[in-house]
N, C-alpha and C positions, 0 to 999 in steps of 0.2 A: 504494500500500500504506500501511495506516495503520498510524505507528510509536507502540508503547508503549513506556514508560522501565521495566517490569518486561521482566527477562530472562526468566522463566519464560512471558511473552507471545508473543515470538517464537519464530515459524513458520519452516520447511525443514528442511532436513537438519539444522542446528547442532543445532536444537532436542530434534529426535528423538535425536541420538546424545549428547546429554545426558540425555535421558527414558530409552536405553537403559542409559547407565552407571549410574544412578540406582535401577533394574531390577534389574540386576544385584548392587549393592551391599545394597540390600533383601532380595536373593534369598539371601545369605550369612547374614544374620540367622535367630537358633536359633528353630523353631517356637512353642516356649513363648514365648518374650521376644513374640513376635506376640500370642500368643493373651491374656496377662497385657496387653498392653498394649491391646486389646481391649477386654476386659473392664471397664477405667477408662476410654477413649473415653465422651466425652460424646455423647449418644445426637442432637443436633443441628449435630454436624462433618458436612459432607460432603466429600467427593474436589471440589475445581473444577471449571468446564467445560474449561477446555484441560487438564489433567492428566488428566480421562477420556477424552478427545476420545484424545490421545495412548496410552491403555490400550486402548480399542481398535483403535487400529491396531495394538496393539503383539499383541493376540488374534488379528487377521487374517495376521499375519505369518508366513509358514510355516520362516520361521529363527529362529525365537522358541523357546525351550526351554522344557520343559516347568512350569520353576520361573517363568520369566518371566512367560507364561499365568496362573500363578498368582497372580503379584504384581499383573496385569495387571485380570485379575479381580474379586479383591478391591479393588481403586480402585473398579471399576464397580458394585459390589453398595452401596458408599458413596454413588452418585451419587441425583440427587431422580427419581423415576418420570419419566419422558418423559409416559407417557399422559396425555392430557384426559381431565378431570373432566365 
């Protein structure tokens, strides 16, 4: 297994049930404060590959609630098209 010195790199369960808490705490934040901070997003952020990678697991997840889904989501809608050109 190849080790990286960023923790947001590592992979298993530690990982996830940090990605979950993460989720969660996201998921407490007031609609508006999303949406306003949205709107100021610069339109060349993307979501990373392991932080989407993690979103959708976290959409396949059938104990995932509803608000989760939604955080989950929103990560992947950030991420770069998969298709070939």
């Amino acid at each position: 297994m190849i080790e990286h010195s960023h923790a947001e790199m590592n992979e298993g369960q530690a990982a996830f049930d940090r990605f979950r808490k993460a989720v969660k705490t996201i998921a407490t934040v007031p609609k508006s404060a999303v949406i306003a901070r949205s709107v100021r997003m610069a339109k060349n952020e993307q979501t990373s590959k392991p932080v989407g990678s993690k979103a959708s697991k976290q959409l396949s997840n059938k104990g995932s609630s509803k608000s989760q889904k939604s955080v989950a989501g929103s990560a992947l809608t950030q991420r770069p098209s998969s298709k070939k050109k």
